[in-house]
Wavefront OBJ file of the C-alpha trace (Angstrom):
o trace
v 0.359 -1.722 7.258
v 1.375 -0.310 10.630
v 3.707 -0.804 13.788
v 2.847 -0.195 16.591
v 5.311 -0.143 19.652
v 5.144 0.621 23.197
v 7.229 0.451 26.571
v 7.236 -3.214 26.713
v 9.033 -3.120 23.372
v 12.029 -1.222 24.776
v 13.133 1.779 26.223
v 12.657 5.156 25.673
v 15.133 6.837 27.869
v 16.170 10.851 28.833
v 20.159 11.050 29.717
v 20.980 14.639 31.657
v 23.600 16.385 32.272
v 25.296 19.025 35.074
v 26.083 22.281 34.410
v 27.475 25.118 36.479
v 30.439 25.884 39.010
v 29.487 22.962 41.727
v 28.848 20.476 38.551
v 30.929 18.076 39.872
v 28.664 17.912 42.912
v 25.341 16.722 40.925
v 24.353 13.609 38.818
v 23.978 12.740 35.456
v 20.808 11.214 35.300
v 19.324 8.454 33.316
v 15.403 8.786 33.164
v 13.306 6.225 32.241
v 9.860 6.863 30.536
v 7.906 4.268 31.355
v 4.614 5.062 29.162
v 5.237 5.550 25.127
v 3.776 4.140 22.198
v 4.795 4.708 18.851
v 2.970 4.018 15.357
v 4.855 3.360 12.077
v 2.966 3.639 8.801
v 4.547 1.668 6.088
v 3.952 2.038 2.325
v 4.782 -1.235 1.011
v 8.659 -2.031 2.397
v 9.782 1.260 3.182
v 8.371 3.608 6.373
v 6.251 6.453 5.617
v 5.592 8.191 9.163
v 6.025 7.515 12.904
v 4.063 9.443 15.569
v 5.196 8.924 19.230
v 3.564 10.331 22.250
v 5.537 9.755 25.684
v 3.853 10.178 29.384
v 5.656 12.798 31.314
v 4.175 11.716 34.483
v 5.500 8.198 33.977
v 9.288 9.202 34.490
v 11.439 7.194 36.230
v 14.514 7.849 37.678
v 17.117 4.991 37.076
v 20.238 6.182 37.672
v 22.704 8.950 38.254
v 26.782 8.899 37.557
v 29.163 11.376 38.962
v 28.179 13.346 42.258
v 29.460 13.416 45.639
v 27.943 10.499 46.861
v 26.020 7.904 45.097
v 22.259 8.610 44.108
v 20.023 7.398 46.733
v 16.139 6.191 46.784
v 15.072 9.362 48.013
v 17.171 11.592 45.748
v 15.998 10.233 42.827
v 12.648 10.405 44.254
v 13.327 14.344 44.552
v 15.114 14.445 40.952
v 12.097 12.980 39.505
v 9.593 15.621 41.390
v 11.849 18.462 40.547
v 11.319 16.870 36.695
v 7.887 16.798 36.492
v 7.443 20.464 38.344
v 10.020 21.789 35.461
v 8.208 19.737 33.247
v 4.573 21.148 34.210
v 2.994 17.627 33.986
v -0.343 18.585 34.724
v -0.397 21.377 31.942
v 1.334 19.570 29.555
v 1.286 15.491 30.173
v 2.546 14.181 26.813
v 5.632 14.569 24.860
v 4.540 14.246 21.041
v 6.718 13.508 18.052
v 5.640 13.143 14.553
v 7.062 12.872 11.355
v 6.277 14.561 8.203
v 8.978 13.068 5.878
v 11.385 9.694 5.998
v 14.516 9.843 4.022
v 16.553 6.144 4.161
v 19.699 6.997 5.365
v 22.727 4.429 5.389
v 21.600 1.850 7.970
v 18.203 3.535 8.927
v 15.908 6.260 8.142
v 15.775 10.122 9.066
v 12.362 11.191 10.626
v 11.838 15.185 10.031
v 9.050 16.363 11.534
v 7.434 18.412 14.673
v 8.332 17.745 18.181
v 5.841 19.365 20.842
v 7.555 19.342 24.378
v 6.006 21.849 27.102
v 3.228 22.842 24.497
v 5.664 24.348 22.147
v 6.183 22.579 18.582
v 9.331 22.935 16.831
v 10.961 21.300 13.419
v 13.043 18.155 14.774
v 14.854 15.097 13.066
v 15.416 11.769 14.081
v 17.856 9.488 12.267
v 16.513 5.476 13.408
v 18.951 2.727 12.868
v 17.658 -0.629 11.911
v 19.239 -3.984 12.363
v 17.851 -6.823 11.000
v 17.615 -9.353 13.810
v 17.402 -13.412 14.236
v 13.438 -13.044 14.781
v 12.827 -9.330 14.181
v 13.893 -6.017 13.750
v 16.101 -3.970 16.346
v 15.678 0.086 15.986
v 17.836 2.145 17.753
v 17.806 5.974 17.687
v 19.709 8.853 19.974
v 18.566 12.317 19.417
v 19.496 16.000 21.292
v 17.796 18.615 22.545
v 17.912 21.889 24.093
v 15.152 22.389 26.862
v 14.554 26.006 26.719
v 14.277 25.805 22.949
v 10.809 24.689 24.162
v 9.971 27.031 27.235
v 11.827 24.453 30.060
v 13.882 26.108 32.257
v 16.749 23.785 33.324
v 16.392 22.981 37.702
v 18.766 24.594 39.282
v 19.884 24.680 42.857
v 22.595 26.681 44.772
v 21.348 29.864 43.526
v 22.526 28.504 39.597
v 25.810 26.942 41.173
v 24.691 23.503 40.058
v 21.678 22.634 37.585
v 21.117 20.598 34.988
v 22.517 21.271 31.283
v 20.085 22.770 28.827
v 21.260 19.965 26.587
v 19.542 16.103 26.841
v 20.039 13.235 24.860
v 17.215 11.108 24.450
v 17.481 7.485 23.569
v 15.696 4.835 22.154
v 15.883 0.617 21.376
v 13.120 -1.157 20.717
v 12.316 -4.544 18.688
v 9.628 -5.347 16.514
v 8.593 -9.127 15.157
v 9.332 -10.114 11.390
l 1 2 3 4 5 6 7 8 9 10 11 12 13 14 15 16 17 18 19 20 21 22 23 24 25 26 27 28 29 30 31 32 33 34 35 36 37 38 39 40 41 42 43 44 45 46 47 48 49 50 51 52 53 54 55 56 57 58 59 60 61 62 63 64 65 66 67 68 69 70 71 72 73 74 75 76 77 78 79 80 81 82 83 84 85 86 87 88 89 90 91 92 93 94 95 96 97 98 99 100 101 102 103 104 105 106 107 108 109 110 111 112 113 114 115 116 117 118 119 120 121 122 123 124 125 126 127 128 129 130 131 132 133 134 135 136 137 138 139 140 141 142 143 144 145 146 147 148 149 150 151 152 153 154 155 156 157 158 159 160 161 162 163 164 165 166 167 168 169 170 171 172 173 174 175 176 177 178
């Protein structure tokens, strides 16, 4: 048996931060990726694997907290280019994930496995929480990674003044029918 889940299941999201002497100046975004899907094998009750391939050129930009002034249409038009040129969307267009072991954990599982970002691979876990839900299952999972640990150099502006942290949290809640 398998699950499969995509964007109209939930959201996968990418929370940034600021970094640098004129931090206080830039926003701390909230990215939405609009294209995912996700497959989870199952042997018998418990989950075996998950793969999960994101589309980089589907970012969105939802949001940004903190800053001078509030994030407007345009600037998060800009943050979202500046994303997917530090991202190198046309080299590397998906974001993969996929397991190679589940462990049940108190509340959820912990997915170990490879995570390929910018065409480099490296050894990543995932702990998934799982609530059982009125009419289905809610899964809920918040992860962190460095960028340059996979070959992304962090946008910066203000000759480094003010960039984005190497550090993002990734998030995702999605629901899946009993």
């Amino acid at each position: 048996m398998a699950w499969t889940l995509d964007a109209s299941d939930g959201d996968l999201r990418i929370l940034t931060d600021v970094a640098g002497p004129a931090a206080r100046m830039g926003h701390r975004l909230s990215i939405l990726v609009e294209s995912w899907n996700a497959t989870v094998e199952w042997n018998g009750v418990e989950p075996s694997a998950m793969r999960l391939t994101a589309d980089v050129g589907s970012l969105s930009v939802e949001g940004g907290a903190g800053g001078v002034t509030p994030l407007s249409g345009p600037e998060r038009a800009l943050a979202r280019s500046y994303a997917l040129k530090t991202l190198s969307v046309q080299r590397y267009p998906t974001v993969l994930f996929e397991s190679s072991a589940v462990t049940p954990t108190d509340g959820g599982y912990r997915l170990t496995g490879e995570l390929e970002i910018h065409g480099r691979r490296r050894e990543h876990a995932l702990d998934v929480h799982v609530a059982d839900a009125d009419d289905g299952w809610a899964l809920a999972a918040r992860t962190t990674l460095r960028q340059t640990d996979f070959g992304v150099k962090p946008y910066s502006m203000f000759m480094g003044s003010m960039k984005v942290a190497d550090t993002l949290t990734v998030t995702l809640s999605a629901a899946h029918e009993k």
